[in-house]
KOLNULO-691540 format. One record per residue (C-alpha): residue number from 0; residue in one letter; chain; x, y, z. Coordinates in steps of 0.02 Angstrom, whole numbers. Layout:
REM residues N
    i  aa  ch    east   north      up
  NUM   A   A       X       Y       Z
...
***
This chain:
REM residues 624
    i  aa  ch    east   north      up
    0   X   A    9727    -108    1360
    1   X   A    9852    -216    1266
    2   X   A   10008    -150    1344
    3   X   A    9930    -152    1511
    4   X   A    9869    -319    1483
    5   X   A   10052    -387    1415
    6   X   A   10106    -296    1599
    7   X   A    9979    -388    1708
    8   X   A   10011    -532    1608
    9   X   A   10175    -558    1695
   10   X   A   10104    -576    1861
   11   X   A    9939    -683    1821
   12   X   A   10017    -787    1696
   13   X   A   10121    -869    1840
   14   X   A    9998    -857    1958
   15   X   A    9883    -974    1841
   16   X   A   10037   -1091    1806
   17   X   A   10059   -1134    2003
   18   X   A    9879   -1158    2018
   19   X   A    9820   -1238    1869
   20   X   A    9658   -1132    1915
   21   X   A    9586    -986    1830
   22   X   A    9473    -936    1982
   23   X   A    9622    -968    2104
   24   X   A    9746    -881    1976
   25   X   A    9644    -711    1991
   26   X   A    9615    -713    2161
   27   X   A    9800    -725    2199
   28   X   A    9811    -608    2071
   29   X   A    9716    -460    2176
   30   X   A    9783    -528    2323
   31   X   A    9964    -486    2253
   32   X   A    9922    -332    2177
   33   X   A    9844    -256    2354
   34   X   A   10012    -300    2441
   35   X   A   10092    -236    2290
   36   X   A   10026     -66    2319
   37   X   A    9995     -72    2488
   38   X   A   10103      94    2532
   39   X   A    9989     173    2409
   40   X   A    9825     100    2524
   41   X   A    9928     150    2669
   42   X   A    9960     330    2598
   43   X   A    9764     357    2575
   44   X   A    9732     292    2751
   45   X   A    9846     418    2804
   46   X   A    9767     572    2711
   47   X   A    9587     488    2752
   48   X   A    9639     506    2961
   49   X   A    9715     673    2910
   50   X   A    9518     742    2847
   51   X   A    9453     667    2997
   52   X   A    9562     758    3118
   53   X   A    9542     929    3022
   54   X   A    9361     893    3018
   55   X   A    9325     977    3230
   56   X   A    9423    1142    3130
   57   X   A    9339    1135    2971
   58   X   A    9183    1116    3094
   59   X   A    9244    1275    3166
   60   X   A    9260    1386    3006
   61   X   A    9063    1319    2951
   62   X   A    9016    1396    3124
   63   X   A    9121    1535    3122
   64   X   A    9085    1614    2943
   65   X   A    8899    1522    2951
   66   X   A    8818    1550    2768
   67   X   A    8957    1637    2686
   68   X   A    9008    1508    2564
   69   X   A    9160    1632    2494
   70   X   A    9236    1662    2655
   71   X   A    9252    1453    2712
   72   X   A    9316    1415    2559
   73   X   A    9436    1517    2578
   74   X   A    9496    1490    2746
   75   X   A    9466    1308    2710
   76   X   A    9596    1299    2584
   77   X   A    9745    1396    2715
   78   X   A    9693    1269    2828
   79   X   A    9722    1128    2699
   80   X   A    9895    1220    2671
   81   X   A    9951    1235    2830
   82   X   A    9898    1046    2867
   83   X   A    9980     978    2714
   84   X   A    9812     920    2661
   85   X   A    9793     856    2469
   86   X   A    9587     860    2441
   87   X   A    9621     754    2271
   88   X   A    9741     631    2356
   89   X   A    9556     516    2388
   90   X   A    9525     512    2196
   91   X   A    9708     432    2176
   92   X   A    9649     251    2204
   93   X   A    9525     291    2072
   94   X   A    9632     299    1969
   95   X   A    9727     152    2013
   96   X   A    9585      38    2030
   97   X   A    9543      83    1842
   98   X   A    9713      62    1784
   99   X   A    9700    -117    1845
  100   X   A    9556    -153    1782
  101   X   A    9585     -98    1614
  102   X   A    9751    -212    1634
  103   X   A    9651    -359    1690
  104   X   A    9538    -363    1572
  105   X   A    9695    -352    1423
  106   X   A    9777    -499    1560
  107   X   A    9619    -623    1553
  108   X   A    9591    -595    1380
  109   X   A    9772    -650    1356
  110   X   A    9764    -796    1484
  111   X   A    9588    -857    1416
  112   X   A    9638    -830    1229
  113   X   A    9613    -997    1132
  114   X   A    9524   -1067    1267
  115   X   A    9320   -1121    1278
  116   X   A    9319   -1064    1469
  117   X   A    9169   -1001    1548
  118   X   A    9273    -865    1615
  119   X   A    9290    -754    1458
  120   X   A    9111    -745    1416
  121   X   A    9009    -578    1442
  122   X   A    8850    -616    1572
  123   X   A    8773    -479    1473
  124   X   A    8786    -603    1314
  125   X   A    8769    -774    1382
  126   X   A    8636    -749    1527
  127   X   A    8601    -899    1617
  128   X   A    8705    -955    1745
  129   X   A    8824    -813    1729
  130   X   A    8704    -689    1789
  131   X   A    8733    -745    1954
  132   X   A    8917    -641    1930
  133   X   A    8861    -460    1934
  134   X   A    8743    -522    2079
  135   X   A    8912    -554    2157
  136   X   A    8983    -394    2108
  137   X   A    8838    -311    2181
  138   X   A    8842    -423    2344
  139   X   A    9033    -383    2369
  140   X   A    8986    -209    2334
  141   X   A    8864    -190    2467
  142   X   A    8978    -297    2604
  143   X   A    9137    -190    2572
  144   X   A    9011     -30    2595
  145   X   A    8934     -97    2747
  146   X   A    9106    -129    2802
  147   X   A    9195      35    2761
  148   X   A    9053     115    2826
  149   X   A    9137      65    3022
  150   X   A    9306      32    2965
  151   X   A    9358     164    2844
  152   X   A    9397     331    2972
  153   X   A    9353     480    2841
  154   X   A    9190     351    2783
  155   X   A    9115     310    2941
  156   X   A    9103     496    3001
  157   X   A    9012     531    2848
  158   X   A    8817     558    2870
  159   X   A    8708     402    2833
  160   X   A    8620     461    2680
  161   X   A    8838     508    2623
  162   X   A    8878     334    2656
  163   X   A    8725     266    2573
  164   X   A    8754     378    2407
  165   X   A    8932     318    2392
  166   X   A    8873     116    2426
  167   X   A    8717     138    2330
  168   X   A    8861     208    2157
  169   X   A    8977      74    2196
  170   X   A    8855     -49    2197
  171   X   A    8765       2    2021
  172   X   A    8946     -16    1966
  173   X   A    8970    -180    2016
  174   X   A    8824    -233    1931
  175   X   A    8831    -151    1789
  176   X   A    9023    -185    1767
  177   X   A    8977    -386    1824
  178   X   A    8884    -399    1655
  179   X   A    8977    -314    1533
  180   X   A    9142    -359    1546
  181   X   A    9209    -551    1538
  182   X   A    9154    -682    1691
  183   X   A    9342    -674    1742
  184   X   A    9347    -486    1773
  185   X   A    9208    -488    1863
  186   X   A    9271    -616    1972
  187   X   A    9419    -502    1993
  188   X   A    9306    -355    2065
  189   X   A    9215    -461    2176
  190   X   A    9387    -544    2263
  191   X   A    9428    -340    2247
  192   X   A    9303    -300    2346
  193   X   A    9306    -423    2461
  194   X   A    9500    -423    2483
  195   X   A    9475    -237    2526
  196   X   A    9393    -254    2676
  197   X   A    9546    -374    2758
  198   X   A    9655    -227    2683
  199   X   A    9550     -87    2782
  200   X   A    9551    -187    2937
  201   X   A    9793    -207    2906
  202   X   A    9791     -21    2902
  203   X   A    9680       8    3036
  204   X   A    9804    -113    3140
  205   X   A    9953     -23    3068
  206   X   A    9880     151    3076
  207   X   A    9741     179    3192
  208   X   A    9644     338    3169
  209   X   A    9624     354    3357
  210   X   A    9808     402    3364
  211   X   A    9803     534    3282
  212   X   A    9592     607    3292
  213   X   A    9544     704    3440
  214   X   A    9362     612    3453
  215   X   A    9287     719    3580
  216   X   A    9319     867    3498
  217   X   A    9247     821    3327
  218   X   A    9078     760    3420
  219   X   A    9078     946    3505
  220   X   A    9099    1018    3338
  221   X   A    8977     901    3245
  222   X   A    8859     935    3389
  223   X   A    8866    1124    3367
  224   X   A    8865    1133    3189
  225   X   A    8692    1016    3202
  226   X   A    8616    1139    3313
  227   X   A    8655    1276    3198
  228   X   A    8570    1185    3056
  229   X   A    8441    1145    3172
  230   X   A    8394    1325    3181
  231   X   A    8278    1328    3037
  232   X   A    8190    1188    3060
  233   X   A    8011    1218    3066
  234   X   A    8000    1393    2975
  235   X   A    7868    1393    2842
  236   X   A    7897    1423    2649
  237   X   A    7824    1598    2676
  238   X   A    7919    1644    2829
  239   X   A    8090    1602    2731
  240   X   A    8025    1719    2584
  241   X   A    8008    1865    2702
  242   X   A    8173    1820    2784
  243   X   A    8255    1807    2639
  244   X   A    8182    1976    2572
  245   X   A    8220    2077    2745
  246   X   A    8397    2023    2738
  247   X   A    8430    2095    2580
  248   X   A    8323    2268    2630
  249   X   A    8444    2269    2784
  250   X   A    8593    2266    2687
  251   X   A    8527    2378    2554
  252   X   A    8546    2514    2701
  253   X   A    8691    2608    2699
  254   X   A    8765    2723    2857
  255   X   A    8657    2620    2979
  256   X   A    8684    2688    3154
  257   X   A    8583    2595    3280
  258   X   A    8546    2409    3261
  259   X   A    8437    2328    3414
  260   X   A    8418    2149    3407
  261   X   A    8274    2029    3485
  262   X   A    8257    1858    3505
  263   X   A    8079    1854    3501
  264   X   A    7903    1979    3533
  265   X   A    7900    1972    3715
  266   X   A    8087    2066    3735
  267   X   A    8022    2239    3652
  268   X   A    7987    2268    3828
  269   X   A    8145    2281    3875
  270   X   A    8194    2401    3746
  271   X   A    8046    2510    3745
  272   X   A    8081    2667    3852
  273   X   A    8247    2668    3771
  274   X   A    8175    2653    3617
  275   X   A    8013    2808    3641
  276   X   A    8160    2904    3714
  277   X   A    8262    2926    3550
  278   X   A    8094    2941    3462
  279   X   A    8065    3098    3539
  280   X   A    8239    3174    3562
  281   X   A    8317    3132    3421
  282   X   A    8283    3107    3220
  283   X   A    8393    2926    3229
  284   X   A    8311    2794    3111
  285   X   A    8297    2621    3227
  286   X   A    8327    2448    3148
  287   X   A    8258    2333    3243
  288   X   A    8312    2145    3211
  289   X   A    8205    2003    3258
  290   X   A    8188    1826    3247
  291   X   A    8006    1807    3296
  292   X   A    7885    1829    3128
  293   X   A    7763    1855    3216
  294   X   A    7862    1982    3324
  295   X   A    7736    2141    3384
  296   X   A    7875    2251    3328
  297   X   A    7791    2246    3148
  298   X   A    7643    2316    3224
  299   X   A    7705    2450    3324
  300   X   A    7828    2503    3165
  301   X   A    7678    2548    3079
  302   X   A    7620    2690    3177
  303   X   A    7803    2729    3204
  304   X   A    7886    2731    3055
  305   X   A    8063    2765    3115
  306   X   A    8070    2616    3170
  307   X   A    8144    2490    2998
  308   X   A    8092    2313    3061
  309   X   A    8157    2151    2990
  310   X   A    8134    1978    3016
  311   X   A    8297    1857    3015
  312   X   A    8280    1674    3080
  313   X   A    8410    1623    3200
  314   X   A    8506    1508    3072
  315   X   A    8530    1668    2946
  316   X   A    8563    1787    3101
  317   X   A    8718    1716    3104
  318   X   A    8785    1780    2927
  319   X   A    8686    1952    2965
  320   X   A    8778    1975    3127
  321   X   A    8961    1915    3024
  322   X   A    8923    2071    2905
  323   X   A    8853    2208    3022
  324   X   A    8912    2359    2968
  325   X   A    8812    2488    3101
  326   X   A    8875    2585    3227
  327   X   A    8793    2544    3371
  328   X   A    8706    2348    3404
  329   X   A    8593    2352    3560
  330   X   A    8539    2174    3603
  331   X   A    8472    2065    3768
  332   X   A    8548    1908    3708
  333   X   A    8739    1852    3784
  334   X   A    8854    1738    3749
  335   X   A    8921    1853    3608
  336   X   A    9054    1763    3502
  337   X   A    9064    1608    3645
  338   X   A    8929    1550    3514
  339   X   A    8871    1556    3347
  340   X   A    8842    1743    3356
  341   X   A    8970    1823    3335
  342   X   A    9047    2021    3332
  343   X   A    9059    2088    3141
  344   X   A    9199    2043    3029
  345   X   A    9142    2175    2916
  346   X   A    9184    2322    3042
  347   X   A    9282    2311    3202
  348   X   A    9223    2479    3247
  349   X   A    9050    2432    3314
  350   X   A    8989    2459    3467
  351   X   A    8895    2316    3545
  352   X   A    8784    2351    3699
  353   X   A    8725    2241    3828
  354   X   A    8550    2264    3912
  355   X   A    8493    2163    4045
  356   X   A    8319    2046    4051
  357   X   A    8345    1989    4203
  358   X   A    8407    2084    4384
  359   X   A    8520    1942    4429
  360   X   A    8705    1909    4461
  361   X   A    8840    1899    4319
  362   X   A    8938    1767    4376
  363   X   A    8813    1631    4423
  364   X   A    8662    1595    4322
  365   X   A    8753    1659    4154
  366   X   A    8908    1553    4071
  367   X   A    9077    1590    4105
  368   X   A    9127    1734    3973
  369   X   A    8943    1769    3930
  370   X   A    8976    1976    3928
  371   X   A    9174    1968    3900
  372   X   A    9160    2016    3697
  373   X   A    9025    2148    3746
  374   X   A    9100    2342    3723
  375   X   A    8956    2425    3844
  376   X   A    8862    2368    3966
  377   X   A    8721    2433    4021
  378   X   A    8713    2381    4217
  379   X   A    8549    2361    4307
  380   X   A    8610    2413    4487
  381   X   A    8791    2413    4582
  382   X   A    8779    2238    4594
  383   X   A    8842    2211    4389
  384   X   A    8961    2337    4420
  385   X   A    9066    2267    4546
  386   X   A    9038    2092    4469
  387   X   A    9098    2144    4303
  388   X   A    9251    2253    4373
  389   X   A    9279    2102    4471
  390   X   A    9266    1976    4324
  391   X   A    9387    2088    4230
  392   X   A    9514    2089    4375
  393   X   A    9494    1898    4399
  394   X   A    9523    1864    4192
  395   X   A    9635    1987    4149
  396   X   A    9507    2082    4048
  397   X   A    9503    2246    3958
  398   X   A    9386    2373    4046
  399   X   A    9229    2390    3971
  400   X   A    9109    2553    3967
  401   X   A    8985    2529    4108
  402   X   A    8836    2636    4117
  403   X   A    8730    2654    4268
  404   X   A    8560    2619    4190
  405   X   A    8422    2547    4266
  406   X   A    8267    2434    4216
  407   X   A    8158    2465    4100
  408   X   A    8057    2340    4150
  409   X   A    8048    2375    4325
  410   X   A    7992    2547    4273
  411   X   A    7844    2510    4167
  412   X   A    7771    2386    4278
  413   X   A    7776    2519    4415
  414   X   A    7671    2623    4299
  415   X   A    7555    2479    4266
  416   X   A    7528    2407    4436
  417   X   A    7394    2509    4494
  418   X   A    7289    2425    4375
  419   X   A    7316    2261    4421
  420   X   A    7187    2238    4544
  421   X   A    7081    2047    4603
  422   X   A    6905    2067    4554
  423   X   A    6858    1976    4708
  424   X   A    6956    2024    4848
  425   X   A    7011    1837    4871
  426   X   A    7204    1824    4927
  427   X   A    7302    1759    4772
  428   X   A    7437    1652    4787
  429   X   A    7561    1637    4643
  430   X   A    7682    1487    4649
  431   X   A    7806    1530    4497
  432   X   A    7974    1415    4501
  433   X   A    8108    1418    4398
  434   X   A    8168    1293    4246
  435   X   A    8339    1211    4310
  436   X   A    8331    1026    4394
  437   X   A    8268    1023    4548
  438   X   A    8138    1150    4550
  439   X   A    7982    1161    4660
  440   X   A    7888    1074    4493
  441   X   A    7980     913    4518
  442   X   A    8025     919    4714
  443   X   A    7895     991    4831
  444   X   A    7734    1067    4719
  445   X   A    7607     933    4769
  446   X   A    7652     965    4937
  447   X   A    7636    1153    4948
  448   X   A    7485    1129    4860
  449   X   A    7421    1020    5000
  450   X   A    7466    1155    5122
  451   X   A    7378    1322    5064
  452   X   A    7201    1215    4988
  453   X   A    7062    1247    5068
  454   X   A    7101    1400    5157
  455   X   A    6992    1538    5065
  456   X   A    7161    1569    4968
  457   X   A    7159    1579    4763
  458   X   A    7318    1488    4717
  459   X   A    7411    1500    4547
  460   X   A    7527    1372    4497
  461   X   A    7622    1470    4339
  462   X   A    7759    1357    4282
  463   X   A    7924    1417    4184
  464   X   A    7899    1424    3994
  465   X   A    8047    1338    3962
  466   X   A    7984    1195    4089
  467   X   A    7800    1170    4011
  468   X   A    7899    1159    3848
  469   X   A    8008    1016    3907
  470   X   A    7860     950    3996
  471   X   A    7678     915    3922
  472   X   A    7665     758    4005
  473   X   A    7669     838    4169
  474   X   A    7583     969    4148
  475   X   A    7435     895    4041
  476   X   A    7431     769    4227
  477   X   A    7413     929    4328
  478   X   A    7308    1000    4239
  479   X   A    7178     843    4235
  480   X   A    7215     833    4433
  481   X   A    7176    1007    4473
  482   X   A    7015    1035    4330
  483   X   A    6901    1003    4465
  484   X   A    6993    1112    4579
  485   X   A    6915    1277    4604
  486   X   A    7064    1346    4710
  487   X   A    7183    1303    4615
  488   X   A    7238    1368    4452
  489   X   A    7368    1324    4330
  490   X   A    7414    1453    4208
  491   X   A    7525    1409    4057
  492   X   A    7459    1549    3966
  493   X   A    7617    1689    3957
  494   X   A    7544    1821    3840
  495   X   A    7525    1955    4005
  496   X   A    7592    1945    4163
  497   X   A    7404    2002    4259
  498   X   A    7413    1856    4379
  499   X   A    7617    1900    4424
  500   X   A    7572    2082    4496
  501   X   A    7418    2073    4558
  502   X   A    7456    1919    4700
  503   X   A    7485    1949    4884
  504   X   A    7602    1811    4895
  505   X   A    7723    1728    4787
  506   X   A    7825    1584    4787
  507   X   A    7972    1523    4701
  508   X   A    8137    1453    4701
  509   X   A    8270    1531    4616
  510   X   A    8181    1638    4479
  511   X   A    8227    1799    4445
  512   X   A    8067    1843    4434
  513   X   A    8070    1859    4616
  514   X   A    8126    2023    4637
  515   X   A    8029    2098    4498
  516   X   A    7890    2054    4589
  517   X   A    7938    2111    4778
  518   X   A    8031    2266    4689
  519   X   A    7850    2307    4603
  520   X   A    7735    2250    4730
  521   X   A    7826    2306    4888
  522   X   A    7793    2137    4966
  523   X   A    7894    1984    5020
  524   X   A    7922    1821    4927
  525   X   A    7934    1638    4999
  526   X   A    8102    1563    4921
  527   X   A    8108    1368    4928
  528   X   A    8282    1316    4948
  529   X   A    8289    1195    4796
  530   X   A    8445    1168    4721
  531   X   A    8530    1326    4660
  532   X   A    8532    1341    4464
  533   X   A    8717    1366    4419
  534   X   A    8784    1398    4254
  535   X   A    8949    1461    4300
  536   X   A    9019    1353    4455
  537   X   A    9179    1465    4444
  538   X   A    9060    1582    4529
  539   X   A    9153    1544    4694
  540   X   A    9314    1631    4642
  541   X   A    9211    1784    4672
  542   X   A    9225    1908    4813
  543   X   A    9056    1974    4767
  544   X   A    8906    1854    4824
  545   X   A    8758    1836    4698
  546   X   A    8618    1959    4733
  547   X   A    8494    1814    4697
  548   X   A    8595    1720    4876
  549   X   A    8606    1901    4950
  550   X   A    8454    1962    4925
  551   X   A    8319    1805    4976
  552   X   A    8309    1858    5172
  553   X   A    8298    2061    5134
  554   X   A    8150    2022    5028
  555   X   A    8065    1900    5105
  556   X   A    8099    1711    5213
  557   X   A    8191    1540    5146
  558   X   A    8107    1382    5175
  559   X   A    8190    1201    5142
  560   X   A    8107    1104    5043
  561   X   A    8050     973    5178
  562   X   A    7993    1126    5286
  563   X   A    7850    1180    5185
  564   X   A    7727    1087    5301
  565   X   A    7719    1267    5380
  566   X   A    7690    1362    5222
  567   X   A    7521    1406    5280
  568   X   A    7582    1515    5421
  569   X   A    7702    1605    5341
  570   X   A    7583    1661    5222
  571   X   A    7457    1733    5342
  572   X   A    7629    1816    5436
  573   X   A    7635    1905    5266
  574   X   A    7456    1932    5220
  575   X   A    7423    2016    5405
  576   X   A    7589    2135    5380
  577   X   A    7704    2060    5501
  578   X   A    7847    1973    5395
  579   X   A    7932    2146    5309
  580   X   A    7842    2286    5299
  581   X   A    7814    2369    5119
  582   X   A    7912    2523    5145
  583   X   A    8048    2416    5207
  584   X   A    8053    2329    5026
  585   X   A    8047    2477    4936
  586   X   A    8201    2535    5020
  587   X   A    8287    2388    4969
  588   X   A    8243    2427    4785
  589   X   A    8328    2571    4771
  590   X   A    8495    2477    4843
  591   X   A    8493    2387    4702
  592   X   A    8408    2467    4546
  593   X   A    8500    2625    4456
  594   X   A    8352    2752    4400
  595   X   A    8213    2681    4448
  596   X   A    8073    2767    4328
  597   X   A    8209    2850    4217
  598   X   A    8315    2714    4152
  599   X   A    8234    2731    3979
  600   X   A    8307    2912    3985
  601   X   A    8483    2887    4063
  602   X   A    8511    2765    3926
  603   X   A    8443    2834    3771
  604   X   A    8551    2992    3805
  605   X   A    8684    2881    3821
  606   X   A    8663    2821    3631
  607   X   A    8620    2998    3562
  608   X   A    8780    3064    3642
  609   X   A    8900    2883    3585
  610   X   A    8830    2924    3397
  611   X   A    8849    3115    3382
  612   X   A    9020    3092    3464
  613   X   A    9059    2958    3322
  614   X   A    8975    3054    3195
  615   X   A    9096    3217    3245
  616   X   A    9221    3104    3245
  617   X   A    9200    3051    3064
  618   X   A    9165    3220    2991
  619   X   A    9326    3295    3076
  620   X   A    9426    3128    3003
  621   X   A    9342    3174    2837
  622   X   A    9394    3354    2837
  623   X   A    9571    3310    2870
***
């Protein structure tokens, strides 16, 4: 402290000789020593912009490698390699801050030696009216925090409770510093402090972070790493127990061949004939993934105990799907890799499967890409075929396996519909809309509604999940104007689908519901011509049009939205037989659905024969 006093002595010493004023002499004192080391400030700016604008990569990696704290921390430090990226460069003005203060405190003792001056007191000591220093400190404190906290680039895109932890440390510093050391090094951190924020806002001038960040692509990346971590919110203590415990039986599994993977209860469906077919025709143990706890999977494994089922939430899902090491994943969910699921990094080897839970188009109503990182796909009728030969051709693409399977769905309720019968004999009318903006919901329903009353029809209003989830409000108005409403019914209620199959008449929009329904019940739909629900709007580039465009006026007629005054009459057109006749729509079916009533079959041979072909494979490699 001596020698560093002695050294700071030169500079203050003169500083108090020109002035003739303590206070003045330190605050020119700081004020020289941040010019002094300016390029030093100007350095740490520089290293500060550089964390920002790795942050949308760093982002990235967390996404990428989700949970698997060894594997970002590793590619975290190539990246700070390859960026030229020095993590302790930020504690450097640590050090030099303390440095300086140690010196000051040797320079005031120096200046103030001999001397009765308030200045070289300790607050901590002599109370009174030097209290009001470390109040100062703490003051300065909080305004260079506030200040830093929009000013400073690597500081302001910290989190609030971040920014709050480092203001709330440096200003129980302050205060504590304020009182223990002398009145004039106190005054030293406060014009510090203060000085600091007129230094942050020179660099910014000099060096603006702006020139250097890409802004919209670190709010992306902050954006999708929130939703990730958003994933668990809402899970009970209990549920993450269980999770936790299932991931660790799933990995305690070795040679796993057959992974299918649901998002919640209500897609078994999908997978069920598949699923009863390699049951009986084969001795292939199924793990089935889900992220529903309450999933009826865990019921059905019971009586079925080939069937291993596990619960993982969709924020842990992502590490699980990082390290799958089976053969074979099955799953209804796209967007493989374009998200935060991605393909293993454990084995490149597996096969991942796409199955349908919808009949529609490829190119439309999914994202661009949405099946590209799938290996098989398991088509629902020539439609996906040509779409996905044709999306390969347009992107340059590698082929993928296409199998000409079917739906399972499709199949099941054809089984089922025969006992889906009106207790009453009353016509039912279903109005069932899609989600997207625009739908009949928010353009036409009250209308329609206006237009079949009263006309010894039943009528069932059964909104989209997704929209009485994004709209209570609405719904809970509805359902007060309708309650007295004996004719009209509003069903939010999705636990069957009794009402679905056993109308006369439904409407819609542009659900693909639509043509389980017609496919099923052999009769027509009314489409409203709402706004189309796009996802992809590259969809144009396509030769091939959508089958949910193509197919509207084979399976029943297209009203605009300002043209359903006549409803009414189109409905008795189909109720009396004379708008399509069933056969007619039952010929249509078979244009577009592979298998109908074997699909189950066609594609759990498919599996059996992929994992004895693998298995061959391996024991041959083995053998050699």
């Amino acid at each position: 402290m001596q020698k560093l006093g002695e050294l700071f002595g030169i500079i203050l010493n003169p500083c108090y000789n020109i002035t003739g004023s303590y206070v003045v002499a330190i605050a020119l004192f700081t004020l020289l020593t941040k010019v002094i080391l300016f390029p030093v400030s100007l350095w740490t700016q520089r290293n500060s912009i550089k964390m920002v604008e790795l942050t949308p990569e760093l982002n990235t990696l967390k996404i990428k490698y989700y949970g698997d704290r060894d594997t970002i921390a590793e590619e975290t430090q190539t990246l700070y390699k390859r960026a030229g990226y020095h993590p302790l460069a930020s504690t450097i003005p640590l050090f030099i801050q303390l440095a300086l203060l140690i010196g000051v405190i040797g320079a005031v003792r120096e200046l103030l030696a001999g001397t009765d001056s308030q200045l070289s007191v300790y607050p901590s000591q002599a109370g009174g009216i030097t209290l009001l220093v470390p109040l100062a400190a703490g003051l300065a404190a909080l305004a260079l925090g506030l200040a830093q906290n929009h000013l400073n680039p690597l500081q302001r895109e910290q989190p609030p409770a971040s920014q709050w932890m480092t203001n709330g440390l440096s200003i129980a510093i302050s205060l504590a510093l304020g009182a223990f050391v002398p009145v004039g090094v106190g005054l030293y951190w406060i014009f510090s402090n203060l000085f600091t924020i007129l230094q942050q806002l020179v660099l910014n001038a000099v060096m603006p972070a702006k020139r250097y960040v890409d802004y919209e692509a670190l709010k992306r990346s902050k954006a999708e790493l929130a939703s990730i971590e958003d994933l668990s919110a809402g899970v009970s203590k209990e549920d993450k127990r269980r999770e936790k415990a299932d991931y660790k039986r799933f990995f305690s599994v070795a040679n796993k061949h057959l992974v299918f993977y649901s998002e919640k209860s209500g897609f078994y469906k999908y997978f069920q004939d598949v699923i009863e077919y390699l049951l009986a025709h084969s001795n292939v143990i199924i793990h089935y993934v889900t992220s529903d706890p309450k999933d009826q999977i865990f019921e059905i494994a019971e009586a079925k105990p080939r069937i291993r089922p596990y619960y993982i939430g969709e924020k842990r899902l992502i590490t699980l799907m990082m390290k799958m090491d089976a053969d074979m994943v099955v799953m209804t969910m796209p967007d493989l890799e374009n998200f935060h699921i991605k393909r293993s990094y454990v084995r490149k080897d597996v096969e991942y499967v796409y199955m349908f839970h919808a009949m529609v188009s490829t190119h439309m109503i999914y994202r661009k890409g949405s099946f590209d990182h799938f290996d098989t796909i398991f088509c629902v009728g020539p439609h996906h075929k040509r779409e996905i030969r044709e999306t390969e051709k347009l992107y340059n693409l590698p082929p993928k396996k296409l199998v000409e399977f079917g739906y399972p769905l499709l199949d099941y309720l054809l089984k089922e519909h025969g006992v889906l019968e009106k207790t009453d004999g009353k016509p039912q009318i279903l109005i069932a809309p899609s989600h997207h903006e625009g739908n009949i919901m928010d353009s036409c329903l009250d209308e329609i509604l206006h237009n079949v009353q009263g006309k010894g029809w039943r009528v069932v209003v059964r909104p989209h999940p997704q929209y009485v989830r994004r709209n209570p409000g609405k719904i809970s108005a509805l359902q007060t104007q309708y309650a007295q409403t004996e004719d009209v019914i509003l069903e939010t209620d999705f636990a069957d689908s009794k009402s679905l199959y056993a109308s006369d008449v439904m409407i819609t929009d542009w659900s693909g519901v639509a043509m389980e329904y017609s496919f099923v019940t052999h009769k027509p739909c009314i489409f409203i011509n709402t706004p189309m629900k796009v996802l992809n709007p590259e969809y144009i580039k396509y030769e091939s049009v959508p089958m949910q465009i193509e197919i509207r006026d084979k399976i029943g007629v297209s009203l605009e939205p300002d043209a359903v005054s006549g409803i009414g009459a189109v409905i008795e057109d189909i109720l009396s037989g004379h708008l399509l006749p069933e056969n007619q729509v039952a010929e249509i079916a078979g244009q577009y659905v592979y298998n109908i009533g074997s699909s189950g079959q066609v594609g759990g041979r498919y599996i059996l024969e992929t994992l004895r072909k693998l298995q061959s494979k391996v024991k041959s490699e083995g053998e050699q």
